[in-house]
C-alpha positions as CSV (number, residue, x, y, z in Angstrom):
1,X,-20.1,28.7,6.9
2,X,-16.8,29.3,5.1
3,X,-15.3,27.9,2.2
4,X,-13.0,25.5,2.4
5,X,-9.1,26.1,0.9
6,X,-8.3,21.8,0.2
7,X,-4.8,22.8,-0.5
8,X,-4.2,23.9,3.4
9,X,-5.2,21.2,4.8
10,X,-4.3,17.5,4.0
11,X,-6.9,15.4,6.1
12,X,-9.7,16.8,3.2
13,X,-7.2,15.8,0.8
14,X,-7.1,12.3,2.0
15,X,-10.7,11.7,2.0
16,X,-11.2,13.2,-1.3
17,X,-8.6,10.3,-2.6
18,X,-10.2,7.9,-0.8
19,X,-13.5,8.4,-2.8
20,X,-11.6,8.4,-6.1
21,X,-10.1,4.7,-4.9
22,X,-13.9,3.9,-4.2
23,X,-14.6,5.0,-8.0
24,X,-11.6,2.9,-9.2
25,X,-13.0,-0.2,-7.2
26,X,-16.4,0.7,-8.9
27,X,-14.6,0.3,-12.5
28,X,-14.5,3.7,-13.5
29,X,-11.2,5.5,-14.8
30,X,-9.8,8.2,-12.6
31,X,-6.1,9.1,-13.3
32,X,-4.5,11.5,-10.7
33,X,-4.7,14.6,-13.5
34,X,-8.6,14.1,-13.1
35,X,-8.2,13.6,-9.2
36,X,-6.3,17.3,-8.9
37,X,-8.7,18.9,-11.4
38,X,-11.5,17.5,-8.9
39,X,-9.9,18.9,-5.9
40,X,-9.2,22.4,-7.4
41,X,-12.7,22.5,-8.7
42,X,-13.9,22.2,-5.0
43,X,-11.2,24.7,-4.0
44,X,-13.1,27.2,-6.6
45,X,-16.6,26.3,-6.0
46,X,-16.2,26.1,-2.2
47,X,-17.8,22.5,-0.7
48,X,-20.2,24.3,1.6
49,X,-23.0,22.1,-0.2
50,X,-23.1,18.5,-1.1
51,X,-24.6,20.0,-4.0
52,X,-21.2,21.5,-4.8
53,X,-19.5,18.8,-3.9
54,X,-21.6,15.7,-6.2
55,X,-21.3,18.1,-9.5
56,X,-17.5,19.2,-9.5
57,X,-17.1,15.3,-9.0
58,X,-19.5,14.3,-12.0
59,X,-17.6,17.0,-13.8
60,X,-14.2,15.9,-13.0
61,X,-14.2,12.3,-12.9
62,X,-17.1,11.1,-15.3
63,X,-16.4,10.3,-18.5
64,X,-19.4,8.5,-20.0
65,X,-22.6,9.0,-19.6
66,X,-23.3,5.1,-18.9
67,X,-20.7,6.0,-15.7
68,X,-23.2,8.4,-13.8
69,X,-25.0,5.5,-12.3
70,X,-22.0,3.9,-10.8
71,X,-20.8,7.6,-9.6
72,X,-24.3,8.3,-7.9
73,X,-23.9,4.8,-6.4
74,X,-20.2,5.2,-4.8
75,X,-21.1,9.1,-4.2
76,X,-23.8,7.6,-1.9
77,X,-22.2,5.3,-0.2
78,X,-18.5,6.4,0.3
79,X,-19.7,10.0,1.4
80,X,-22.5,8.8,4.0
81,X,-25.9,9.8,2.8
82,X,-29.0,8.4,2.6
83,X,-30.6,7.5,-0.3
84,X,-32.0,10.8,-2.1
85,X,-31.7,13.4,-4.8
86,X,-28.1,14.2,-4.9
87,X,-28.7,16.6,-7.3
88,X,-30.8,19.0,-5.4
89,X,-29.1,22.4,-4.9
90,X,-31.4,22.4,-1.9
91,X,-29.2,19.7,0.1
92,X,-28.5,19.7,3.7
93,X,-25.2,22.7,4.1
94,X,-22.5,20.8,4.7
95,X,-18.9,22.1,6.4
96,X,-15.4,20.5,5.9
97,X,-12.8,20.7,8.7
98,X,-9.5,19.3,9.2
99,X,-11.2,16.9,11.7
100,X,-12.7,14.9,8.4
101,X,-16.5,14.7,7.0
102,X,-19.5,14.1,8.4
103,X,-22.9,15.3,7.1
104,X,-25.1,16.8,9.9
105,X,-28.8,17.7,8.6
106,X,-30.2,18.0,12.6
107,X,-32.6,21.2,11.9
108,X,-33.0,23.2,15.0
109,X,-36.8,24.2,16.7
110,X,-36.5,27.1,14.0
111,X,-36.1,24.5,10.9
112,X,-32.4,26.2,10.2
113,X,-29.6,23.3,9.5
114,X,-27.3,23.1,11.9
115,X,-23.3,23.7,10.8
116,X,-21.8,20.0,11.7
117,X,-18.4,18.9,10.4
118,X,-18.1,16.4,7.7
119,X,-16.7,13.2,9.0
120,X,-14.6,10.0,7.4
121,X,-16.4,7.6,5.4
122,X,-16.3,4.2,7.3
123,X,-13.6,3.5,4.6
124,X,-11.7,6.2,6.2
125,X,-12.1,4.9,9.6
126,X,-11.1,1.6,8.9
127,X,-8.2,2.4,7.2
128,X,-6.8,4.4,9.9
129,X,-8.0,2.0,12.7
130,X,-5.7,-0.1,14.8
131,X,-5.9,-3.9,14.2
132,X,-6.2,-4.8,17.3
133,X,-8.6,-2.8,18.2
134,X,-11.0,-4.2,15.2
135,X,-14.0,-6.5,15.7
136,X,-14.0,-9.4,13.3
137,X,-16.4,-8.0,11.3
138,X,-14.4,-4.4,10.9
139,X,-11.0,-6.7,10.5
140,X,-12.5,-8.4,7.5
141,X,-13.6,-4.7,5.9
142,X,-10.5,-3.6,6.9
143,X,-9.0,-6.5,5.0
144,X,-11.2,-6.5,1.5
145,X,-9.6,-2.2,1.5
146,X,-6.4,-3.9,0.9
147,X,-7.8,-4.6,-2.3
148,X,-7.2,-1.5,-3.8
149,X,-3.8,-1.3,-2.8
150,X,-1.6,-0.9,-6.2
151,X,0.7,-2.9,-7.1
152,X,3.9,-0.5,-7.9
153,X,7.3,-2.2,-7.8
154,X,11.0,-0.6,-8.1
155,X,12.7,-0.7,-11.0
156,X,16.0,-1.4,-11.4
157,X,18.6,-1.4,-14.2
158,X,19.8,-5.1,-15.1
159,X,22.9,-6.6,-16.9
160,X,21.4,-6.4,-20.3
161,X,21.2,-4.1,-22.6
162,X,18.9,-3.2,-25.9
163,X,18.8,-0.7,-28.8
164,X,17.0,2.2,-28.0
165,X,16.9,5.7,-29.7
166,X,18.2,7.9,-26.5
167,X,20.2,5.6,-25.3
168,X,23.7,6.0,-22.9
169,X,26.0,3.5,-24.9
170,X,27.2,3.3,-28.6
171,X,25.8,-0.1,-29.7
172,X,28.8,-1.1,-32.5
173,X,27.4,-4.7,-33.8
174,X,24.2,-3.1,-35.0
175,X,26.0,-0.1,-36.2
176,X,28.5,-2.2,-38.3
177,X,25.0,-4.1,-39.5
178,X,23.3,-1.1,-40.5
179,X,26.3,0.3,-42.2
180,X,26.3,-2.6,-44.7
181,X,22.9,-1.0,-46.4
182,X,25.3,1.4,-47.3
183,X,28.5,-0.3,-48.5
184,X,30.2,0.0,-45.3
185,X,29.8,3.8,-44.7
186,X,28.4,4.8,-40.8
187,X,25.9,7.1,-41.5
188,X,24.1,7.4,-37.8
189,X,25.4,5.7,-34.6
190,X,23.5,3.3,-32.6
191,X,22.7,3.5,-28.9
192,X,21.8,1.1,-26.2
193,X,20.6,1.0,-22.7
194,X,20.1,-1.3,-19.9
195,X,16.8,-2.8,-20.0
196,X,14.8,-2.2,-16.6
197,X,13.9,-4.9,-14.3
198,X,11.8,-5.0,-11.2
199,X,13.3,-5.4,-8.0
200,X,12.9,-8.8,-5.9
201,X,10.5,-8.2,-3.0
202,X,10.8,-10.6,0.2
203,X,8.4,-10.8,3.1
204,X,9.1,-12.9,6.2
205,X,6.1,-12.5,8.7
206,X,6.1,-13.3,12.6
207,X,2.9,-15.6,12.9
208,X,3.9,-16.1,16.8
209,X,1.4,-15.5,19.7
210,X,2.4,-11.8,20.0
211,X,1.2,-11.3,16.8
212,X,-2.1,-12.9,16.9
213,X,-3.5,-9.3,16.9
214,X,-2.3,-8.1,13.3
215,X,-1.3,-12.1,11.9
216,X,-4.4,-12.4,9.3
217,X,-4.1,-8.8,7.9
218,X,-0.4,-8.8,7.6
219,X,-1.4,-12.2,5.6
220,X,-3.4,-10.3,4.0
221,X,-1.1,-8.1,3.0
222,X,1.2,-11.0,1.7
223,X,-1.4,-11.8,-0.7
224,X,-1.8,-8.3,-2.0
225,X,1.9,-8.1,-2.4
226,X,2.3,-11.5,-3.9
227,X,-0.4,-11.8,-6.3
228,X,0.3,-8.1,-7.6
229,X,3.6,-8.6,-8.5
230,X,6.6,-10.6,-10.7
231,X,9.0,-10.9,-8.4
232,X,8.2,-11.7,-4.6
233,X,8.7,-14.4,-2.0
234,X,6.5,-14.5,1.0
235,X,7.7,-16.5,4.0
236,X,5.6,-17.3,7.9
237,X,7.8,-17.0,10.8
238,X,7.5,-18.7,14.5
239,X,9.8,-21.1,16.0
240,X,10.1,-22.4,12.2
241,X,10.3,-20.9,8.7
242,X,7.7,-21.6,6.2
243,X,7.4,-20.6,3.0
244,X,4.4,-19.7,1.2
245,X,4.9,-18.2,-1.8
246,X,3.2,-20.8,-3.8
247,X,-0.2,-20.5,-1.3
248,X,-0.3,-16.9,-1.9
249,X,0.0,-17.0,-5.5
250,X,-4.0,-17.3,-5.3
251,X,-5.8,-14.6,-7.2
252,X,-9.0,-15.7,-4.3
253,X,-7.5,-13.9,-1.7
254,X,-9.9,-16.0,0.6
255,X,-8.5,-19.4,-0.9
256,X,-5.3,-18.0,-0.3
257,X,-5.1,-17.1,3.0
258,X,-6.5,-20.5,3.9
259,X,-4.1,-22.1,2.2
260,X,-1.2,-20.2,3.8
261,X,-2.7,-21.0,7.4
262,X,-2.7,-25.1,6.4
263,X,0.3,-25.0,5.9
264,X,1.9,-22.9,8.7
265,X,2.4,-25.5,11.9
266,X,3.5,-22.7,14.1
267,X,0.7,-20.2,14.0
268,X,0.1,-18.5,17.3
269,X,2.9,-20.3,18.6
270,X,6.5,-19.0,20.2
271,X,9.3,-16.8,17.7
272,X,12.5,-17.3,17.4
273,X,13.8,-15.5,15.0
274,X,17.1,-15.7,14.8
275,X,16.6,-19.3,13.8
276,X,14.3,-18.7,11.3
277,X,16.2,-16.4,10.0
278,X,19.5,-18.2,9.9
279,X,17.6,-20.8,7.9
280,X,16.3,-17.9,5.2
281,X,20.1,-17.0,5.0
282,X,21.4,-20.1,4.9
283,X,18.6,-22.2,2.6
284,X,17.1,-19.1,0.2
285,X,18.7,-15.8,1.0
286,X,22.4,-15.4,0.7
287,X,22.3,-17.5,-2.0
288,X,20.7,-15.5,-4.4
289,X,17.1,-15.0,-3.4
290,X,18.4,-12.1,-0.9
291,X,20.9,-10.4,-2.9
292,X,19.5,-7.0,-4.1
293,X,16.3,-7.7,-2.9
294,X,13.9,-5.3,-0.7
295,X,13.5,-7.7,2.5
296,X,10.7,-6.8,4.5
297,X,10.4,-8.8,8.1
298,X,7.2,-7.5,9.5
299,X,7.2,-8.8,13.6
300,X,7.2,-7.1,16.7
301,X,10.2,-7.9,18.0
302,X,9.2,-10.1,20.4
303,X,11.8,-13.2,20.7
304,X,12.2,-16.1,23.0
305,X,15.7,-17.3,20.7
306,X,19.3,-15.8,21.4
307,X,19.4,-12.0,20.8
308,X,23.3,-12.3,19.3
309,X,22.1,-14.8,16.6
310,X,19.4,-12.6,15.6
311,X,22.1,-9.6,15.6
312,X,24.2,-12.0,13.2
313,X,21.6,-12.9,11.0
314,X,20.3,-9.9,10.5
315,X,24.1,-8.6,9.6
316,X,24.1,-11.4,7.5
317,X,20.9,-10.6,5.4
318,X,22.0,-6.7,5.4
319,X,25.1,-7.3,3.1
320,X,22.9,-8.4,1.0
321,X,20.0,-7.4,0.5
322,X,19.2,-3.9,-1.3
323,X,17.2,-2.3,1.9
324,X,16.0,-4.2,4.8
325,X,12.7,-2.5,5.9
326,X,11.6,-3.8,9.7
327,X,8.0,-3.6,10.3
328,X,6.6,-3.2,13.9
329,X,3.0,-2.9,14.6
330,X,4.0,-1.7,18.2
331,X,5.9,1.7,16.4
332,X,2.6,3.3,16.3
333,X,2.0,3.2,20.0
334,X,2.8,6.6,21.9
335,X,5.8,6.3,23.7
336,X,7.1,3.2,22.1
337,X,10.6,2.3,22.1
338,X,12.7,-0.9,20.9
339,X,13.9,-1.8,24.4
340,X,13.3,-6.0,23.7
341,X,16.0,-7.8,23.2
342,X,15.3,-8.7,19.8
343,X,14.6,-5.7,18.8
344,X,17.1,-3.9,20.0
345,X,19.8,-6.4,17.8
346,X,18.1,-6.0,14.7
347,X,17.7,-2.6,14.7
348,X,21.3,-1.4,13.8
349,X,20.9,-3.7,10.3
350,X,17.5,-2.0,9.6
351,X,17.2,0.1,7.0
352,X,13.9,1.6,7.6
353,X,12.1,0.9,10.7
354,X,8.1,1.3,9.9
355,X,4.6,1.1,11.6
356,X,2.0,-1.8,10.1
357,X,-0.6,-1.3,12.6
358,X,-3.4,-0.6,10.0
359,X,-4.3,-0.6,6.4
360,X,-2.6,3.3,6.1
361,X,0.6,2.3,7.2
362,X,0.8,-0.6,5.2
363,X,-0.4,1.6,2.3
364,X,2.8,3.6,3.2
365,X,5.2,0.5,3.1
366,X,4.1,0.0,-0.4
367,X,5.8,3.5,-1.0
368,X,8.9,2.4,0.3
369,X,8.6,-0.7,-1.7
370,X,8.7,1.9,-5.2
371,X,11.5,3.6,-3.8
């Protein structure tokens, strides 16, 4: 069996983060320079062993020596293997592909291990695994991943300004301050710059019938959003607009989400979203709670209200708003297009038109939410 090169492929890549999020979860402190060092140490020592592949870990990515349990623990678990000596040079050989990870320690009549190819963890699977195609109990894993998720927000520059050494603008009142020390005489100019400010973050979600299928992990994903952040509105979307900003504030997500579904009347019911979303513009949006904001509507498209009035709103909301980011749990089917109605109007004020079909692709929607 050949080593493995990480750096050509990126499916290893992705699994080799996803154990370091597992250690994160676990409490223990992995910033991305130990996370590279981790994956060049594999790219050295080849990962034909999970031998070779437990100690460049424990070499990389443990700190303290009370931390070794909690790495043996998560190294178990996350990379699929029984309960045994880790340590042991002896282990199973293992092979990486670009398929994923999967130990296979089958011996033969002869006693020789079998080559097999390392598959995903279940974390792996799950993240990558269509809602709707998830029993309750894998939607429910599927939704405690979202955990992890980080809460990154875009910064942008606001109206005020402070002192600051490297700073873009002469700042003359505490010059002319500074210079009376000195009986008048300006012996170093000051400098200001704007003082960052995170971006405002709103998310309308579809609740209608058509979404029944993704509904509780896009809720989910509210919560995540919500309680991670300064700045966000969260609003549920059906044949009337709800907001629940104040439900999702809930650092339980599980007291959360129920709170959000009592007080949504429409759940599972029709959409019409150009109403609802006249009523954003017209009661929260335009007004101020739109207006450089990152507006994400996450829905299928699927509306039973007046395609034109959904083409207006969305206009409306556009000249606005910062970015508008649609996103469609359907885009991830092969061969999809936006041929409904609804779709089809909103599509010219959209911004970015994304996937949210599982826990990856709402991942990658919290990268456009940095941009």
């Amino acid at each position: 069996m050949g080593e493995l090169d990480l750096l050509d492929s990126d499916a290893p890549i992705r699994v080799v983060v996803g154990f370091c999020r597992v250690l994160r979860a676990q409490g223990l402190r992995t910033p991305v320079a130990d996370v590279f060092t981790f994956v060049r140490a594999l790219d050295l020592l080849g990962a034909d062993r999970t031998g070779s592949l437990y100690w460049a870990g424990r070499a990389t990515l443990v700190r303290r020596p009370e931390d070794i349990e909690v790495y043996d623990r998560a190294f178990a678990s996350y990379w699929g293997l029984a309960e045994r000596d880790t340590h042991n040079e002896q282990d199973a050989a293992t092979h990486f592909s670009s398929e994923g990870l999967r130990v296979d320690a089958d011996r033969d009549a002869s006693g020789s291990a079998r080559a097999g190819s390392l598959s995903y963890s279940r974390v792996e699977v799950l993240r990558e695994k269509n809602f709707a195609e998830c029993t309750p109990e894998e939607l429910a894993e599927a939704m405690a991943i979202m955990r992890d998720m980080p809460a990154t927000e875009a910064i942008r520059r606001s109206h005020r300004w402070r002192a600051a050494r490297s700073g873009t603008r002469p700042d003359i009142a505490s010059t002319i301050r500074r210079s009376m020390r000195s009986g008048g005489e300006i012996a170093h100019l000051e400098a200001m710059r704007r003082l960052p400010r995170a971006r405002k973050v709103v998310l309308v979600a579809d609740v209608s019938g058509s979404m029944e299928p993704y509904a509780r992990a896009i809720l989910r994903f509210a919560h995540v959003v919500v309680a991670g952040r300064t700045r966000v509105e969260a609003f549920a979307l059906g044949t009337r607009l709800t907001r629940i900003t104040r439900q999702l504030s809930s650092r339980d997500p599980d007291a959360a989400m129920v709170a959000a579904s009592a007080v949504v009347p429409d759940w599972s019911g029709g959409t019409k979203l150009g109403d609802g979303l006249r009523e954003f513009n017209d009661r929260f949006g335009i007004g101020g709670m739109a207006r450089g904001s990152q507006v994400v509507i996450l829905s299928d498209g699927w509306d039973r209200g007046d395609p034109d009035e959904l083409g207006s709103q969305m206009a409306r909301l556009h000249r606005v708003a910062h970015q508008v980011i649609w996103v469609n749990p359907l885009k991830a089917s092969p061969g999809y297009e936006p041929l409904t109605r609804g779709m089809a109007a909103a599509l010219p004020y959209v911004d970015r038109f994304l996937p949210g079909h599982n826990v990856a692709s709402l991942d990658q929607l919290l990268g456009a939410l940095a941009d």
